[in-house]
C-alpha positions as a Markdown table, in Angstrom:
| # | Residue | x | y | z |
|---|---|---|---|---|
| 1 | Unk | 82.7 | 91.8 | 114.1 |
| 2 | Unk | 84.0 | 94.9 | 112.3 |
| 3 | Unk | 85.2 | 95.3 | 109.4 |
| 4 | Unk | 88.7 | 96.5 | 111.3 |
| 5 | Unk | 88.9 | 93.2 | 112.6 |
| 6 | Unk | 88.0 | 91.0 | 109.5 |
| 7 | Unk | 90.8 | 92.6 | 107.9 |
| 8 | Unk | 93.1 | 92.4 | 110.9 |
| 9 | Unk | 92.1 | 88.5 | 111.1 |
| 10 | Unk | 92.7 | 88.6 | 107.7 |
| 11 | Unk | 96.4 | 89.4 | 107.0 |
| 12 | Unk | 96.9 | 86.8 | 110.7 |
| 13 | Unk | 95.9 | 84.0 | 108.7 |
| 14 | Unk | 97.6 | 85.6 | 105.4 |
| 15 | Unk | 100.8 | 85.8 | 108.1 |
| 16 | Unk | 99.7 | 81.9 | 109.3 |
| 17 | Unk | 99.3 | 80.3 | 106.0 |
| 18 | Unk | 103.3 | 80.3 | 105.4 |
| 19 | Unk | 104.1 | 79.4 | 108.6 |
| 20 | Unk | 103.5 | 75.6 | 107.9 |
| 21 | Unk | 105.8 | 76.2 | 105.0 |
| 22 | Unk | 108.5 | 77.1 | 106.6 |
| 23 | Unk | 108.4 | 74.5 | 109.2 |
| 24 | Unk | 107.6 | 72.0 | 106.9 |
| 25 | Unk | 110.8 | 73.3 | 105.5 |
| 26 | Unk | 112.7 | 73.3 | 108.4 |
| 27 | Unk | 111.8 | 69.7 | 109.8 |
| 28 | Unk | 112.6 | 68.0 | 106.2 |
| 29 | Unk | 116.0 | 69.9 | 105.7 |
| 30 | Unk | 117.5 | 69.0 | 109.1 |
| 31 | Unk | 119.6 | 71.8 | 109.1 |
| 32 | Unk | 119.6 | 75.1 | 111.1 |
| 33 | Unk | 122.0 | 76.7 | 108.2 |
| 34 | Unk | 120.7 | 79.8 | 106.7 |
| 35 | Unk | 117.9 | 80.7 | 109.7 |
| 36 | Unk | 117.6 | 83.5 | 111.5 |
| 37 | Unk | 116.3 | 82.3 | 115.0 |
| 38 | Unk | 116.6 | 86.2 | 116.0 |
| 39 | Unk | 114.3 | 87.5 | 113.4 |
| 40 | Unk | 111.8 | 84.7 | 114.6 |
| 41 | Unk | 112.3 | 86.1 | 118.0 |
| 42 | Unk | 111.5 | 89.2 | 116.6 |
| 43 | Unk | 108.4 | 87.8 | 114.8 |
| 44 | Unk | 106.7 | 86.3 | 118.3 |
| 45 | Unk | 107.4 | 89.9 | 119.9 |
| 46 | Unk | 105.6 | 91.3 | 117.8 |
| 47 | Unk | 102.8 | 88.9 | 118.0 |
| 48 | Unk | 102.1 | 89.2 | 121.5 |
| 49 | Unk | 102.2 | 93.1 | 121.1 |
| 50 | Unk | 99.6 | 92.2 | 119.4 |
| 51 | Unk | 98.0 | 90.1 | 121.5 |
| 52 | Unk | 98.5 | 92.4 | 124.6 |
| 53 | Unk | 96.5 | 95.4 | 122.8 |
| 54 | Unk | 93.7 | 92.1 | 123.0 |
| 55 | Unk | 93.7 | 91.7 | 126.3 |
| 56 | Unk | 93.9 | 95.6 | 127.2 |
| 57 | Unk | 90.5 | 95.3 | 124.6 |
| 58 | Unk | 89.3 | 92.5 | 127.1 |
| 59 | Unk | 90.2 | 95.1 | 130.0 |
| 60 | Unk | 88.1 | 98.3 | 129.0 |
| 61 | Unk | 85.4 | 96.3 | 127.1 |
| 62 | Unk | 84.9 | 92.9 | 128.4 |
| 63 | Unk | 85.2 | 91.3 | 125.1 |
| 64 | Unk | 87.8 | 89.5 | 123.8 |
| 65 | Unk | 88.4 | 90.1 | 119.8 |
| 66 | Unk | 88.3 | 87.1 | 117.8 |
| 67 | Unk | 91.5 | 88.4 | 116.5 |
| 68 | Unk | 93.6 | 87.0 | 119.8 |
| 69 | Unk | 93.0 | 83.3 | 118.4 |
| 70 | Unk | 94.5 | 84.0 | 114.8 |
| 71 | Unk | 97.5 | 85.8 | 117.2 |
| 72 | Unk | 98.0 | 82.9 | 119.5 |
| 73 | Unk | 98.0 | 80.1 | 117.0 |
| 74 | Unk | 100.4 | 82.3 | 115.1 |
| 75 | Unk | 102.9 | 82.4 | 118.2 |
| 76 | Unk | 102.2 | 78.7 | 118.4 |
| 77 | Unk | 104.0 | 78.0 | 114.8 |
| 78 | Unk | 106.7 | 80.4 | 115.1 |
| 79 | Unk | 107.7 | 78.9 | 118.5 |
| 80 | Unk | 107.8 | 75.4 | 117.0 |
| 81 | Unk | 109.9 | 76.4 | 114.7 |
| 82 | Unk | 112.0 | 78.1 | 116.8 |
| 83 | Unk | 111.9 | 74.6 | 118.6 |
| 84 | Unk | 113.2 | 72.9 | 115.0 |
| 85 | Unk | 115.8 | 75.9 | 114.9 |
| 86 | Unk | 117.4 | 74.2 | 118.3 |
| 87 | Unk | 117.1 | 70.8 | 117.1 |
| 88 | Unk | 118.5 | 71.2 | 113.4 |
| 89 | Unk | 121.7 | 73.1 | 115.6 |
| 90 | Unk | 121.9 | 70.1 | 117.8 |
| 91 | Unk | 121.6 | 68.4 | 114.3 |
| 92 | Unk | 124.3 | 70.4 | 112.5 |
| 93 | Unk | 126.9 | 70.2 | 115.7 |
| 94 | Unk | 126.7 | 66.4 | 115.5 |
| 95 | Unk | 127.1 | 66.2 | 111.7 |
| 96 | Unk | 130.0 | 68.2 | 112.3 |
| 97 | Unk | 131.8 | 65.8 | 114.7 |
């Protein structure tokens, strides 16, 4: 491992570190009020951009960078808490009557 990809796994986990935060966050308050599930959207694109320029690594090389794992469990947060987004909503609609 290079030192291009320490520092690439690096700012993944400095990227996955909050993620518990903010779904910790989101499953306690309940509420979808004040989330942007579009800018989360946005943030999972991005991921698997990233995750794609892996797998075209895995194409031309044959290895898979240790990278794509920090990626993927990345995704994996972001899209549970895009799954807490949808059930605060449901959440919010029924406090609302």
């Amino acid at each position: 491992m290079d030192a291009v990809q320490l520092c690439e796994i690096a700012m993944l986990v400095a990227f996955g570190i909050s993620w518990p935060f903010n779904i910790s966050k989101s499953w306690r308050s309940r509420t979808a009020k004040g989330k942007s599930v579009a800018f989360e959207f946005i943030i999972v694109f991005g991921y698997l951009i990233g995750v794609t320029g892996k797998f075209i690594t895995l194409s031309r090389t044959g290895v898979l960078p240790y990278s794509t794992w920090f990626y993927l469990a990345d995704i994996a947060m972001v899209v549970f808490d895009i799954c807490l987004y949808y059930r605060n909503r449901k959440l919010d609609k029924e406090a609302e009557g």
